[in-house]
PDB file with SEQRES, HELIX, SHEET and CRYST1 records, atoms N, CA, C and O in Angstrom:
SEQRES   1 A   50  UNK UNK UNK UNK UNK UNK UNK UNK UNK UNK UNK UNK UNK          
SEQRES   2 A   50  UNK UNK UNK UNK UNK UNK UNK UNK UNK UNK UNK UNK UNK          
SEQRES   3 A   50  UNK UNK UNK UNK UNK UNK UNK UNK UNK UNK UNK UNK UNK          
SEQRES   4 A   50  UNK UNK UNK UNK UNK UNK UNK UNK UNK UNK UNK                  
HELIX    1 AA1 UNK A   25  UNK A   31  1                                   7    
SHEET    1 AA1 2 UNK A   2  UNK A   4  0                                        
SHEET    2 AA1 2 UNK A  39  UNK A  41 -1                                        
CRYST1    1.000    1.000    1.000  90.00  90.00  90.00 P 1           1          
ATOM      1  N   UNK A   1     217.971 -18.254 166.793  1.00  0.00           N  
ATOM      2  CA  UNK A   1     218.416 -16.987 167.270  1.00  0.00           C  
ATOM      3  C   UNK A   1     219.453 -16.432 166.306  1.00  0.00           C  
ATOM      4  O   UNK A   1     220.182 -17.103 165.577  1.00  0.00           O  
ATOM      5  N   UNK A   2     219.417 -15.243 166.399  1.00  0.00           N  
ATOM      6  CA  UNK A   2     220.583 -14.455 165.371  1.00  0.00           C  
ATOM      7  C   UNK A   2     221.048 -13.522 166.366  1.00  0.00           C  
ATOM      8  O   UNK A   2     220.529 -12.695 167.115  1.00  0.00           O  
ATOM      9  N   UNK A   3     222.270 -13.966 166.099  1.00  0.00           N  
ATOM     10  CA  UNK A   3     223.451 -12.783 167.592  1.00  0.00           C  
ATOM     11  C   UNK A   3     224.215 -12.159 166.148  1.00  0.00           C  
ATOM     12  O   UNK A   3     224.625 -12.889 165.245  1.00  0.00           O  
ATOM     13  N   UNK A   4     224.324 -10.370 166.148  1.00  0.00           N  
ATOM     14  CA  UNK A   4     224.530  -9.438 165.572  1.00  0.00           C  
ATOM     15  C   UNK A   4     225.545  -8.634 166.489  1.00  0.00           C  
ATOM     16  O   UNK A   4     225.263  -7.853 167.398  1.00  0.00           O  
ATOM     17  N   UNK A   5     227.091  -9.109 165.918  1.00  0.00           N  
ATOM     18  CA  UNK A   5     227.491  -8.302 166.600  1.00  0.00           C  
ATOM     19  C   UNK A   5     228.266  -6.642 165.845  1.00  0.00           C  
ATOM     20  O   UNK A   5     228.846  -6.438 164.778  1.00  0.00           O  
ATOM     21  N   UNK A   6     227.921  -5.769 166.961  1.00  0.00           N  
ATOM     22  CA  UNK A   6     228.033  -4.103 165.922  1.00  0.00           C  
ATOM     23  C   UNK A   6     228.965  -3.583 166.088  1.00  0.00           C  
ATOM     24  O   UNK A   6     229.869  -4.321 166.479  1.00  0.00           O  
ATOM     25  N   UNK A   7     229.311  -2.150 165.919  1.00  0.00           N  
ATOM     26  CA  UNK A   7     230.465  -1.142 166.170  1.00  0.00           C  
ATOM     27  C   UNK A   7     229.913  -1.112 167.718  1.00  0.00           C  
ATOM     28  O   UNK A   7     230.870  -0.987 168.482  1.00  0.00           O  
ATOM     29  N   UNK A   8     229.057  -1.164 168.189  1.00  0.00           N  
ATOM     30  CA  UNK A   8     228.890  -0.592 169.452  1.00  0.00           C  
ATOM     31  C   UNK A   8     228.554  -1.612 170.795  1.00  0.00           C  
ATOM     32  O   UNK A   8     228.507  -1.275 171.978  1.00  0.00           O  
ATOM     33  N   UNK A   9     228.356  -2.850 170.256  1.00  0.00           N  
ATOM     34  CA  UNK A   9     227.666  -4.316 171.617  1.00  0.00           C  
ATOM     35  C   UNK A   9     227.410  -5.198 170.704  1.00  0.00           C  
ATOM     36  O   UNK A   9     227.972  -5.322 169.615  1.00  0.00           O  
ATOM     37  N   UNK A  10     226.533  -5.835 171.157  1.00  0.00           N  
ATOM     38  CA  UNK A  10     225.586  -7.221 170.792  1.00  0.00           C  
ATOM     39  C   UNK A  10     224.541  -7.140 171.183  1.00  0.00           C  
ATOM     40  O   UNK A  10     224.039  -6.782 172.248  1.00  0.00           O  
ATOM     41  N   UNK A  11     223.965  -7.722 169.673  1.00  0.00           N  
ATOM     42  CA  UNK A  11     222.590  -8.044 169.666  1.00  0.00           C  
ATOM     43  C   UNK A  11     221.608  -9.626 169.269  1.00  0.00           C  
ATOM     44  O   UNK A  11     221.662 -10.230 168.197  1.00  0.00           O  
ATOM     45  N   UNK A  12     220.795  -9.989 170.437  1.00  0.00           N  
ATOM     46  CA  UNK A  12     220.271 -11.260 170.112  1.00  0.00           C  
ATOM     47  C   UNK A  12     219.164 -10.882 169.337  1.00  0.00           C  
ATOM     48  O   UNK A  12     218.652  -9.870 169.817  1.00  0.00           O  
ATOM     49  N   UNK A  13     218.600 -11.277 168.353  1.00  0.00           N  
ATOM     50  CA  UNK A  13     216.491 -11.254 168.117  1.00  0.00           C  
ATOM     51  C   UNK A  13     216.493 -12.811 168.318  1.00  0.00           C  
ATOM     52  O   UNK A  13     217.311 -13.726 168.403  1.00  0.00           O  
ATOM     53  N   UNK A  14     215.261 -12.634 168.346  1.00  0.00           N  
ATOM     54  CA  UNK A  14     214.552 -14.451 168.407  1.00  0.00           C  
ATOM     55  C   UNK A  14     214.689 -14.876 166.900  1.00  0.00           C  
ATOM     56  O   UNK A  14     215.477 -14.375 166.099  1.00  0.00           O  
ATOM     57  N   UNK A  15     213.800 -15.872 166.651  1.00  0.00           N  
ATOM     58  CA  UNK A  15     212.889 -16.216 165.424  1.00  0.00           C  
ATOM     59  C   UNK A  15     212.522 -15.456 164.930  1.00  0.00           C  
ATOM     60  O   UNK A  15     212.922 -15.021 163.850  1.00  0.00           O  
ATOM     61  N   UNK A  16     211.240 -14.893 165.885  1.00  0.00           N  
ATOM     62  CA  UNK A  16     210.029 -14.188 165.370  1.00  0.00           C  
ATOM     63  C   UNK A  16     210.808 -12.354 165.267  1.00  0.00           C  
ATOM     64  O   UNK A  16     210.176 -11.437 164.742  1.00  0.00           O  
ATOM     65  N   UNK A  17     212.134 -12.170 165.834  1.00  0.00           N  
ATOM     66  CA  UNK A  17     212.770 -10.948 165.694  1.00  0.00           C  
ATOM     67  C   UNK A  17     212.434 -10.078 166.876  1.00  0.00           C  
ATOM     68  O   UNK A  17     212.436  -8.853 166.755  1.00  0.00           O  
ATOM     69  N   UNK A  18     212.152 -10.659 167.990  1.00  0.00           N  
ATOM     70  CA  UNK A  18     212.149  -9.482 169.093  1.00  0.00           C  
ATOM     71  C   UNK A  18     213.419 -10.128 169.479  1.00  0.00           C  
ATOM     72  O   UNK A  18     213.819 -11.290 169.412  1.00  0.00           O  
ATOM     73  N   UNK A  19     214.186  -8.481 170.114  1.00  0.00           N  
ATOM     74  CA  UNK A  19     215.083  -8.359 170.630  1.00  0.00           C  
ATOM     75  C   UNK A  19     215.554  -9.113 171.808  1.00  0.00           C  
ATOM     76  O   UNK A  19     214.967  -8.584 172.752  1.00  0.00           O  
ATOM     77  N   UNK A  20     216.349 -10.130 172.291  1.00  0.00           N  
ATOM     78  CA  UNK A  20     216.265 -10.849 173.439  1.00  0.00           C  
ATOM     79  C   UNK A  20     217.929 -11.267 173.875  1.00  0.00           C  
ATOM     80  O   UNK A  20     218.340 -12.412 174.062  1.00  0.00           O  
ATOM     81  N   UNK A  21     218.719 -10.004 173.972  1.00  0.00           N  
ATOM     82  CA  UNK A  21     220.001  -9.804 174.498  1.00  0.00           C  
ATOM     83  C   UNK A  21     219.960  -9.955 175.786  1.00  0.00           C  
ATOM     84  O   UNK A  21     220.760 -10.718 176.329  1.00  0.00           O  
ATOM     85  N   UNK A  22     219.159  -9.360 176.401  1.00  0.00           N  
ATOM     86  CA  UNK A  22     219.111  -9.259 177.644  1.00  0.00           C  
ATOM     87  C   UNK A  22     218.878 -10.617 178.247  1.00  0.00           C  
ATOM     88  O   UNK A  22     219.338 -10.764 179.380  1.00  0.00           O  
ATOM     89  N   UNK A  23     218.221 -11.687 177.678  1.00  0.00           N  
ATOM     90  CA  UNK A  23     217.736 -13.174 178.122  1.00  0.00           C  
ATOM     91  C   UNK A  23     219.132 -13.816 177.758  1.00  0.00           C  
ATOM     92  O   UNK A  23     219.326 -14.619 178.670  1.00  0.00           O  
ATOM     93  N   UNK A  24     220.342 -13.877 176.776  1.00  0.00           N  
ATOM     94  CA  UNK A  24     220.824 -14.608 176.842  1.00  0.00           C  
ATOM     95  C   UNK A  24     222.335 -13.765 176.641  1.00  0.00           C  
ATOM     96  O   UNK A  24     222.904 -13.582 175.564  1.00  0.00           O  
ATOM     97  N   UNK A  25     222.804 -13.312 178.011  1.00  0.00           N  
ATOM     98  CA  UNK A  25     224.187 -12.392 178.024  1.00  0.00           C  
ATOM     99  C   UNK A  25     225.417 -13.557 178.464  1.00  0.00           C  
ATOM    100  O   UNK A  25     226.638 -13.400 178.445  1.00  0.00           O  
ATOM    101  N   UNK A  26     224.594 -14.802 178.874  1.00  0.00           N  
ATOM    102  CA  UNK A  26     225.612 -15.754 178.640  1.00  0.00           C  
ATOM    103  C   UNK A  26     226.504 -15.924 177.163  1.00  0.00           C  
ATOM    104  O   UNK A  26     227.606 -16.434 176.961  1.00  0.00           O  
ATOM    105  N   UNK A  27     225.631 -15.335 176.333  1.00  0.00           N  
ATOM    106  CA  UNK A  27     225.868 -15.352 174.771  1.00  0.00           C  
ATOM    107  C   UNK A  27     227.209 -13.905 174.491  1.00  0.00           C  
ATOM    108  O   UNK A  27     228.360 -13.625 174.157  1.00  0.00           O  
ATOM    109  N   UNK A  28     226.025 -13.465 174.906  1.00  0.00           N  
ATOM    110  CA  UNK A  28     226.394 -11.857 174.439  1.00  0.00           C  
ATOM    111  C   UNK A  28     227.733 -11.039 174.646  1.00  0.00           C  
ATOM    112  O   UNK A  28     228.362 -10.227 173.967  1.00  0.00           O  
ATOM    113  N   UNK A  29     227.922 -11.763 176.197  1.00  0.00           N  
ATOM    114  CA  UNK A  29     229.000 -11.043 176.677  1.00  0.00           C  
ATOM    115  C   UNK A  29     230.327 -11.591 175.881  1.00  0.00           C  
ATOM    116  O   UNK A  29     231.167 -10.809 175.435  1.00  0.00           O  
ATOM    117  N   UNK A  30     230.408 -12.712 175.776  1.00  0.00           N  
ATOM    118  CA  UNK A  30     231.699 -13.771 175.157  1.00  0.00           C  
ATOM    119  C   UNK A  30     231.752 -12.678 173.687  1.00  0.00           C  
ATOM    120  O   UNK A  30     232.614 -11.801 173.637  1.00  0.00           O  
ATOM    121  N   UNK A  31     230.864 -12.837 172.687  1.00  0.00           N  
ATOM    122  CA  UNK A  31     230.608 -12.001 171.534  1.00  0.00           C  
ATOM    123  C   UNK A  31     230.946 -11.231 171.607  1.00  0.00           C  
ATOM    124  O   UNK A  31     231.266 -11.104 170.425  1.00  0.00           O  
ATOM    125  N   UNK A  32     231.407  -9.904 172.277  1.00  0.00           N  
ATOM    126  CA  UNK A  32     232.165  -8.631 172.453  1.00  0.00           C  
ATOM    127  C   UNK A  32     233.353  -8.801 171.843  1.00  0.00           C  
ATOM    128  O   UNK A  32     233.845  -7.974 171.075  1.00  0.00           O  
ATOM    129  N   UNK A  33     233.983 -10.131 172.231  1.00  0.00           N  
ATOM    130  CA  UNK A  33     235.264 -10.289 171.224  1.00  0.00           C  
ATOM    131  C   UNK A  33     235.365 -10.368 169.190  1.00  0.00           C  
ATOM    132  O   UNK A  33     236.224 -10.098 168.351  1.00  0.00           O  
ATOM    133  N   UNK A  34     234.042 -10.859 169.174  1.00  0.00           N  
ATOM    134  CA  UNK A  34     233.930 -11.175 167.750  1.00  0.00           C  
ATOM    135  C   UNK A  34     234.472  -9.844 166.466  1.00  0.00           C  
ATOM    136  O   UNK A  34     234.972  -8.905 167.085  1.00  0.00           O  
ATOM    137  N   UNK A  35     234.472  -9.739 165.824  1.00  0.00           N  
ATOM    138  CA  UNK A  35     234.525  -8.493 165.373  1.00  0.00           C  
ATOM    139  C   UNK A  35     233.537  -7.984 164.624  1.00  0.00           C  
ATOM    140  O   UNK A  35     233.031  -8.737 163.792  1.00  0.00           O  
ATOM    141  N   UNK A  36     233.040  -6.604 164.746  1.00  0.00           N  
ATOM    142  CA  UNK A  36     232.245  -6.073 164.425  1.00  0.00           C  
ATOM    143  C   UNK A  36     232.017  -6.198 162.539  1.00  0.00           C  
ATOM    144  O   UNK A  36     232.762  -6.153 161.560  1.00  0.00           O  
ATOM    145  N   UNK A  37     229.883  -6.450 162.904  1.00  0.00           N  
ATOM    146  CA  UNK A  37     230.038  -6.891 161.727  1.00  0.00           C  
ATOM    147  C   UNK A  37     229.702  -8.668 161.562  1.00  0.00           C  
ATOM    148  O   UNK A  37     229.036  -9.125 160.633  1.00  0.00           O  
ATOM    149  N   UNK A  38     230.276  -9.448 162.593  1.00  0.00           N  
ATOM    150  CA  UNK A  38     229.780 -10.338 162.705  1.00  0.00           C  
ATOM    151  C   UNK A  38     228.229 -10.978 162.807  1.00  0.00           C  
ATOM    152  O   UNK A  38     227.398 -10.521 163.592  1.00  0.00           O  
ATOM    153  N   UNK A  39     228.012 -11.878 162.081  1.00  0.00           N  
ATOM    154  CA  UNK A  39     226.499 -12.416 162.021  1.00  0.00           C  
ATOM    155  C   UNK A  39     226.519 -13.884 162.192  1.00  0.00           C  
ATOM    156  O   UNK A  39     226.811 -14.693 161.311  1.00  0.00           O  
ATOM    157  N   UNK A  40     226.087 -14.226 163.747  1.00  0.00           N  
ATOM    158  CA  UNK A  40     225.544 -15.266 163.510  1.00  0.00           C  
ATOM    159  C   UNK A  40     224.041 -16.147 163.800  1.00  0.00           C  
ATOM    160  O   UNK A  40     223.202 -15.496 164.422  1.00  0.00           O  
ATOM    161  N   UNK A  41     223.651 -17.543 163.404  1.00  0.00           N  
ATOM    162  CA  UNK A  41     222.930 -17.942 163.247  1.00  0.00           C  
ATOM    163  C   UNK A  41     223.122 -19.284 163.731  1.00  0.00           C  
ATOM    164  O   UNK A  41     223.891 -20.129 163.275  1.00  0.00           O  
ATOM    165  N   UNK A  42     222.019 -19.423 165.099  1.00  0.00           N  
ATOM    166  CA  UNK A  42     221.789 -20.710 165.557  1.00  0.00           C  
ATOM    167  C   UNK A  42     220.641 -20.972 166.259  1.00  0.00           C  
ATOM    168  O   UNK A  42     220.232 -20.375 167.255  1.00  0.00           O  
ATOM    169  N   UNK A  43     219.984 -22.198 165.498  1.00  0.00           N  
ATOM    170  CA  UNK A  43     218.647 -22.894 165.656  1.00  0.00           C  
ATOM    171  C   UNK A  43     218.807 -24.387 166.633  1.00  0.00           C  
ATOM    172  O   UNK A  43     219.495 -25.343 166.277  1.00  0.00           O  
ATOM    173  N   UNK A  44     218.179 -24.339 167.648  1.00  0.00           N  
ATOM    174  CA  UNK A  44     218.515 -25.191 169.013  1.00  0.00           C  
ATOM    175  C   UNK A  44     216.960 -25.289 169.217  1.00  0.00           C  
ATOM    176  O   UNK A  44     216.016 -24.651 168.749  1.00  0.00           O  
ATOM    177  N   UNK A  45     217.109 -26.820 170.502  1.00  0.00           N  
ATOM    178  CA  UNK A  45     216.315 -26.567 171.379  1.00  0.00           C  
ATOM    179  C   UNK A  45     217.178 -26.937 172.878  1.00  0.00           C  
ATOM    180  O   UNK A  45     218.168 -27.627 173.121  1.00  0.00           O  
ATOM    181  N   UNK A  46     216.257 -26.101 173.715  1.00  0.00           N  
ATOM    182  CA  UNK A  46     216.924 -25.552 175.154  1.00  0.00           C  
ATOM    183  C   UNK A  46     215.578 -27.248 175.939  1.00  0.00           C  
ATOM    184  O   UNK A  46     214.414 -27.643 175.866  1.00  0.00           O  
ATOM    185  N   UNK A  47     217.183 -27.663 176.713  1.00  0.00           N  
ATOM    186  CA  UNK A  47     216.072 -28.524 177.748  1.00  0.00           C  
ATOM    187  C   UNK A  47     216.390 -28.174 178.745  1.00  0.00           C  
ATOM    188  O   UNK A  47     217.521 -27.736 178.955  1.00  0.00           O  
ATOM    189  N   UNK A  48     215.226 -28.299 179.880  1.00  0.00           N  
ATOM    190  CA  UNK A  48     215.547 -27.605 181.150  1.00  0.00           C  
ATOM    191  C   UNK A  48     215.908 -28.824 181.952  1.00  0.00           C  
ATOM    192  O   UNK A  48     215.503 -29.932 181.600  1.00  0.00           O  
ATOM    193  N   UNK A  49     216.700 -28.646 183.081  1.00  0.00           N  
ATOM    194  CA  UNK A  49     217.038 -29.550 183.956  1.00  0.00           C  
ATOM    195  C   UNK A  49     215.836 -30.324 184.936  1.00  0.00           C  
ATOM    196  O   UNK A  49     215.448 -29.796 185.978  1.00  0.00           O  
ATOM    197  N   UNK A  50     215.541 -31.065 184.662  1.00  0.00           N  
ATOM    198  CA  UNK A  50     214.865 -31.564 186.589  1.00  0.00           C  
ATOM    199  C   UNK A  50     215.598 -32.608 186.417  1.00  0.00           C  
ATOM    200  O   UNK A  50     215.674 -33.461 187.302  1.00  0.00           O  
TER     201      UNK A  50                                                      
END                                                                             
């Protein structure tokens, strides 16, 4: 994932580059602090709970 943060919010894309802010505002919202201009980059894998 690449979180882009701008003059105006935050932005997630995937991998493949669709937009996917809205799926992870656990992210996004904290990032408001970053300063604009910020770029980052992180490659994970997500495990789900049972």
């Amino acid at each position: 994932m690449l979180l882009l943060r701008t003059d105006d919010g935050v932005i997630c894309y995937s991998r493949t580059g669709r937009t996917v802010t809205s799926h992870w505002m656990n992210l996004a919202v904290p990032a408001m602090a970053l300063p604009p201009g910020t770029v980052l980059e992180r490659s994970g894998h997500l495990a789900g709970g049972h």
